[in-house]
C-alpha positions in Angstrom: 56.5 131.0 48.9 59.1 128.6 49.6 61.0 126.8 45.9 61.1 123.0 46.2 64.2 121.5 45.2 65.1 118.2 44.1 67.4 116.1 45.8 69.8 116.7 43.4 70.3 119.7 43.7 70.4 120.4 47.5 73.9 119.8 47.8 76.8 121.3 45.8 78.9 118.3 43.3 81.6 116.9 45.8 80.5 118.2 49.3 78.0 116.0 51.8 76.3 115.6 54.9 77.6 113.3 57.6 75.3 111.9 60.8 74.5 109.3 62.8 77.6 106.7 62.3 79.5 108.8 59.9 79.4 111.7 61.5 80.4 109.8 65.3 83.0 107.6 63.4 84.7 111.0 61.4 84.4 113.1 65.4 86.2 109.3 67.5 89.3 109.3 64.8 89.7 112.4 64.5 89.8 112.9 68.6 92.0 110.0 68.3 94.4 111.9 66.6 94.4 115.0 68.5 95.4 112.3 71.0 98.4 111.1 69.8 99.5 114.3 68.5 99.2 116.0 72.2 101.3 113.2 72.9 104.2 114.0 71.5 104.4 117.4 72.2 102.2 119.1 69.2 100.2 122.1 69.9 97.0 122.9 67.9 97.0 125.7 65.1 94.0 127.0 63.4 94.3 128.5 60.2 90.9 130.6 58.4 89.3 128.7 56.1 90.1 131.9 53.8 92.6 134.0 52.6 94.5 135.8 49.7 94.5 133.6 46.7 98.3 134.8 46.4 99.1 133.5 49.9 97.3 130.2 49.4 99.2 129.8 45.3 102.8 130.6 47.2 104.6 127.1 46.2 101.9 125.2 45.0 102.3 123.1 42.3 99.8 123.9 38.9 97.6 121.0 39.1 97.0 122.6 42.9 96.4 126.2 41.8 93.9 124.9 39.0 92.0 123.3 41.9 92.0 125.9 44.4 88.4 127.4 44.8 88.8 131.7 44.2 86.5 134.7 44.6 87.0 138.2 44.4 86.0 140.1 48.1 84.0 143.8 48.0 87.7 145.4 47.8 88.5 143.6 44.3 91.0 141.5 46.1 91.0 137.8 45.3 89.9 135.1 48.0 90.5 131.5 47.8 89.3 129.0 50.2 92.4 126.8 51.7 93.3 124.1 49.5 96.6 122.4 51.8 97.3 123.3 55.3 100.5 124.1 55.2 100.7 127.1 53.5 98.8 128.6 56.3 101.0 127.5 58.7 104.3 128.3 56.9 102.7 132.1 56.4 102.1 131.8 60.0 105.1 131.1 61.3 106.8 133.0 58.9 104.9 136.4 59.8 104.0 136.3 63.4 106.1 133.7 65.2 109.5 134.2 63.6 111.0 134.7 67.3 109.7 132.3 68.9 112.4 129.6 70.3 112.9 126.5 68.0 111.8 124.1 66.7 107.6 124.4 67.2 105.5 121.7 66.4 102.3 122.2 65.6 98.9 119.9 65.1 95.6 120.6 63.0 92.5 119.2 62.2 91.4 121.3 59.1 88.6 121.1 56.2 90.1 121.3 52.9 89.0 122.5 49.8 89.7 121.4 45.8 87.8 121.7 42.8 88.7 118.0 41.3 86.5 115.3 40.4 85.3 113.6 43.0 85.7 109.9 43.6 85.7 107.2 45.9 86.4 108.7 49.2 87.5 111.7 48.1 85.5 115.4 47.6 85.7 118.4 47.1 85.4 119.3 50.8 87.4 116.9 52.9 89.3 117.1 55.9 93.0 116.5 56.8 94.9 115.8 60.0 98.5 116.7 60.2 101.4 118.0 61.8 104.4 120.4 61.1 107.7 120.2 62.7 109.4 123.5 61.8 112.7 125.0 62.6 114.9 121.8 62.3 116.4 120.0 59.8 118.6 117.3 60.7 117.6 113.6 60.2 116.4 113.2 63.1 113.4 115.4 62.6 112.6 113.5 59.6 112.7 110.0 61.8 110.2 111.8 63.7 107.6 112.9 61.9 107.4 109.3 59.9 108.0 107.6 63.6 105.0 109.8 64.0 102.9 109.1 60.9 103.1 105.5 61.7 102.2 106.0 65.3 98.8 107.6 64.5 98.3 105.8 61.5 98.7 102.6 64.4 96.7 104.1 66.7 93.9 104.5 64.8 93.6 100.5 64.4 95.1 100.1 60.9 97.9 97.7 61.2 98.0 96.6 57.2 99.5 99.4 56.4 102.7 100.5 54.1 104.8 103.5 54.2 107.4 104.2 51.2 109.8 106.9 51.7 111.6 108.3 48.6 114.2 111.4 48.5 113.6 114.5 46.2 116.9 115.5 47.2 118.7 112.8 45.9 116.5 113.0 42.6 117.6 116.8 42.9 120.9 116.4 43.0 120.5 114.0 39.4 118.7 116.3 37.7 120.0 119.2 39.1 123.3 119.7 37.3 121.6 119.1 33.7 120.4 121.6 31.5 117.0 120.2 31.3 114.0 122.4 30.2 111.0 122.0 32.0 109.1 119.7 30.0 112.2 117.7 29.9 112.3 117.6 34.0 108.5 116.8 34.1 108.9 113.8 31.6 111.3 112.3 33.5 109.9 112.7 37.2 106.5 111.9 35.7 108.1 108.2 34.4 109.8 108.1 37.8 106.3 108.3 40.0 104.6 105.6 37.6 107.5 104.1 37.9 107.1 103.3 33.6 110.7 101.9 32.9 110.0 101.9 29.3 109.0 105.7 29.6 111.4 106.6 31.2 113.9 105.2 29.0 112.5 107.0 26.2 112.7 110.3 27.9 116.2 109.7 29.1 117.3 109.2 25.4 115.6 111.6 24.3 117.4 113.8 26.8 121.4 114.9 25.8 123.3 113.9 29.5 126.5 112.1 30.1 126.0 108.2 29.8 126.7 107.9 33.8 123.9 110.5 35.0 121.3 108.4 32.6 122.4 104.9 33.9 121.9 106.9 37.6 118.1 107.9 36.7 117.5 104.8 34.7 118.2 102.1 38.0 115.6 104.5 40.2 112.5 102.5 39.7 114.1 99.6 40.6 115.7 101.0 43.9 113.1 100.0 46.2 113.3 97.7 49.8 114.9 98.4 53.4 118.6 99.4 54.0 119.8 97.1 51.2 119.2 99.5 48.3 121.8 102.3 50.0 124.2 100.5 49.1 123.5 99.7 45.6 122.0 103.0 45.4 126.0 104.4 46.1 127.6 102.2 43.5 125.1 103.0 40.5 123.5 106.4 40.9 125.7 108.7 43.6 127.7 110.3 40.9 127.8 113.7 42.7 128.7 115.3 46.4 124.9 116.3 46.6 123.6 112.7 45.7 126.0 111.3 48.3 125.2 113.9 51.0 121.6 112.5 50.6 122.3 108.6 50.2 124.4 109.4 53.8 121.2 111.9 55.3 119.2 108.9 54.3 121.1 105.5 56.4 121.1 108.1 59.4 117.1 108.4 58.9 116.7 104.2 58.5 119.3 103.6 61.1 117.0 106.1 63.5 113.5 104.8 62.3 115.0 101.8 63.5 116.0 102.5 66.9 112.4 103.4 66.6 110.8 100.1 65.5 109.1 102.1 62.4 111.4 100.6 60.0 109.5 97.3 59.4 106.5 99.5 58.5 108.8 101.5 56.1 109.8 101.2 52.4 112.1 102.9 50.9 111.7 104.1 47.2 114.0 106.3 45.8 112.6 106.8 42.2 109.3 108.2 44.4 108.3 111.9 43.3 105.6 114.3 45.0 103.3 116.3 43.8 103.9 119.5 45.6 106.0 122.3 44.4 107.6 122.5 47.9 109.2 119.4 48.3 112.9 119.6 49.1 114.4 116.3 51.1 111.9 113.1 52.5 108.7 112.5 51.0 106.6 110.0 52.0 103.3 108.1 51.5 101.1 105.6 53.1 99.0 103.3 51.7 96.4 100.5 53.3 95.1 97.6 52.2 92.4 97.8 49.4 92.3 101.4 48.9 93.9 102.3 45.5 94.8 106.0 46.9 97.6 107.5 49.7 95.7 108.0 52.8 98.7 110.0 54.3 101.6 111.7 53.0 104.3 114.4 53.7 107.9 115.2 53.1 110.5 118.1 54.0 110.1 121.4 52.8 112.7 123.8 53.7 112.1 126.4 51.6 108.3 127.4 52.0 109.2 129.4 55.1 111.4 132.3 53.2 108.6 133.0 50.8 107.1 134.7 54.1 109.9 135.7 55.7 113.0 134.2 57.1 114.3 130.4 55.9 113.7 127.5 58.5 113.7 124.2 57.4 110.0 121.9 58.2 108.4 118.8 57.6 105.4 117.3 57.8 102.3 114.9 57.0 99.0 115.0 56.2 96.4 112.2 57.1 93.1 111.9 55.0 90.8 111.3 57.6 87.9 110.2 54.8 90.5 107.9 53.2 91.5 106.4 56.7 87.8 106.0 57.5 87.9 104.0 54.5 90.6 102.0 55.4 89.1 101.3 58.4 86.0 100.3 57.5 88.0 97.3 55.5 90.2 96.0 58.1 88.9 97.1 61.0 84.6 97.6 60.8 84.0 98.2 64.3 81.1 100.9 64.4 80.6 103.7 67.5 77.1 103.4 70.5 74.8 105.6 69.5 72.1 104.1 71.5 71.5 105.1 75.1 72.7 103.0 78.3 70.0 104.4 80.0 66.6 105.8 79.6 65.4 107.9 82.7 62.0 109.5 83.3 62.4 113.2 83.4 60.4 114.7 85.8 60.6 116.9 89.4 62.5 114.0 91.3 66.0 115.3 92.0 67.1 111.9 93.4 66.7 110.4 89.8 68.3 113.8 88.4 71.2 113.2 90.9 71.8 109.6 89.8 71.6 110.4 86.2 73.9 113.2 86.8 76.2 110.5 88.3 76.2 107.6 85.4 76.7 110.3 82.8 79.9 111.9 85.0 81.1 108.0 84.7 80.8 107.6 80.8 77.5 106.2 80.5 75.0 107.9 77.7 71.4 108.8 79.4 68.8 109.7 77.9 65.4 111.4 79.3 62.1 110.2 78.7 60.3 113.7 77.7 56.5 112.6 77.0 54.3 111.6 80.2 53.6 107.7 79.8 53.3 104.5 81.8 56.1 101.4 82.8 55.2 99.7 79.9 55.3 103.0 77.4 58.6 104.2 78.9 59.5 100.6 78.9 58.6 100.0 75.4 60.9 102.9 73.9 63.7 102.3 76.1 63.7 99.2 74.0 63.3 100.7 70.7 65.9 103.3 71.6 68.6 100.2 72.2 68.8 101.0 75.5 69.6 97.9 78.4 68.3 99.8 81.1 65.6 102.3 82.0 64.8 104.1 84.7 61.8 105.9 86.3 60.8 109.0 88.3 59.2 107.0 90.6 62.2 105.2 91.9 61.1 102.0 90.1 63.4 100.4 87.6 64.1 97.9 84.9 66.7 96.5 83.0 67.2 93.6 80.3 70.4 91.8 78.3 
């Protein structure tokens, strides 16, 4: 005997099920992405949805690892379901494609997995859109994978749109000479991302560092605009070669995005911080109007690769399609035809079978009439259905505004 179970629980906390208009919007972005990505030269990669929890924990930061979903397999060996995409990729590359000529760009359109809470637009199960541009690591490649992000994230029909840049480098090559302990390090990138002066100030002085290197971190927040802030960012924070060498890495990425005409869609913040672990140049987020979350992201990573094999520099984004269907549905809330064009009669005349044959080879959704009925039945669900037009096995038709 079959258990009934309530509605709540038929589904697991944070996962769902998409149809009709959800599940035709979800399928039209994400083929519009595919799209664009083709476009510019990206080939499709498809990682497993599994593999070794130690593969999928290489570079991750904690909060990451805390989220990823593990189980053991018959063997003892422990499983985890992906939780980012481009660990896949970089294990990828790094194992079976080391030889190939450079640089590859790859594309995927992945479900993603993280115990977290959910919230609005986000779950536990979502699904991410992205690309990888590995093997290169000038400033040009960086110019284009943001000339990139905003492309897609143009594409797609959202125009009200922001995308801040920041430089972990740069913040790097501040923090990197100091003798900071961890928590130290975390205190002060932590103030940087909220951007909390006052915290930050607190952390700073609580910190023992020349005078100079805290008047550096301390003008961060405030270093945030267009082309402008370079040059303040030299006279009050490049106190080192390394900070300078990414100030200079930096003018030839704005001076490129541009040639591009990206720039006006571009922010740059150079007291930004990512999350991830991996993050070793640009980083990058997006963010639309009325949604209080990044709907893309990204940055340069060019150390992930040598934790699989040999060093290449990569970057990369990430779009959340569930956030940009959120976005969307704000500025832009145009819905997809699920209704038929046509309704046709099914039955034994190939004439009708030919001409169906024909409108659905030009775009046109037809659908048969399965049940034996009169006009006026046929008729009267071709109407309900939403269709404009029906026709019927014997030739006849009709059709209506």
């Amino acid at each position: 005997m079959l258990k009934t179970f309530s509605v709540e629980r038929q589904l697991p906390h944070g996962v769902a099920d998409l149809y009709f208009q959800e599940a035709a919007r979800k399928t039209r972005l994400e083929t519009r992405l595919r799209e664009i990505f083709a476009q510019w030269n990206y080939t499709q990669v498809i990682p497993p949805t599994f593999e070794y929890y130690e593969t999928l924990a290489a570079e991750a930061s904690p909060q990451v690892r805390q989220e990823i979903y593990r189980f053991p397999d018959r063997d003892g060996r422990m499983l985890a379901l992906r939780a980012d995409p481009t660990i896949p990729i970089a294990r990828l590359v790094g194992t079976k494609l080391y030889n190939q000529p450079l640089p590859l760009r790859f594309f995927y359109v992945a479900n993603v997995f993280r115990h977290e809470e959910p919230k609005a637009s986000l779950r536990r199960e979502f699904t991410q859109a992205g690309v990888e541009l590995i093997g290169c690591g000038t400033a040009q490649a960086d110019a284009e994978i943001i000339a990139l992000a905003v492309t897609a994230l143009r594409a797609l029909g959202l125009n009200d749109f922001r995308l801040r840049v920041g430089a972990m480098d740069f913040i790097n090559a501040l923090l990197g000479p100091l003798a900071l302990t961890e928590t130290q390090r975390a205190q002060i990138k932590s103030a940087l991302e909220r951007k909390n002066q006052g915290a930050l100030d607190d952390a700073l002085r609580q910190t023992p560092m020349p005078p100079t290197m805290r008047r550096a971190l301390a003008a961060l927040p405030a270093l945030t605009g267009g082309a402008e802030i370079l040059e303040r960012a030299a006279a009050e924070c490049a106190v080192n070669p390394a900070a300078q060498d990414a100030l200079a890495r930096l003018r030839a990425l704005w001076q490129t995005l541009d040639a591009l005409d990206v720039a006006a869609a571009t922010t740059l913040d150079l007291g930004m911080v990512r999350g991830m672990a991996y993050y070793t140049g640009i980083v990058f987020e997006a963010f639309a109007r009325g949604i209080g979350f990044a709907l893309l992201s990204g940055g340069r990573y060019d150390h992930l690769l040598a934790h699989f094999g040999g060093a290449q520099p990569a970057c990369g984004f990430a779009i959340g399609v569930e956030r940009a269907l959120a976005a969307l549905k704000l500025q832009n809330p145009s819905d997809v035809q699920l209704t038929p064009d046509i309704v046709a009669e099914l039955g034994a005349a190939r004439a009708l079978a030919e001409r169906v044959a024909e409108a659905r080879a030009q775009g046109q959704r037809v659908e048969w009439y399965l049940q034996s009925g009169s006009h006026a039945e046929i008729s009267a669900y071709a109407r309900q259905r939403g269709a404009r037009r029906v026709w019927f096995a014997d030739g006849g038709a009709e059709e209506w505004l």
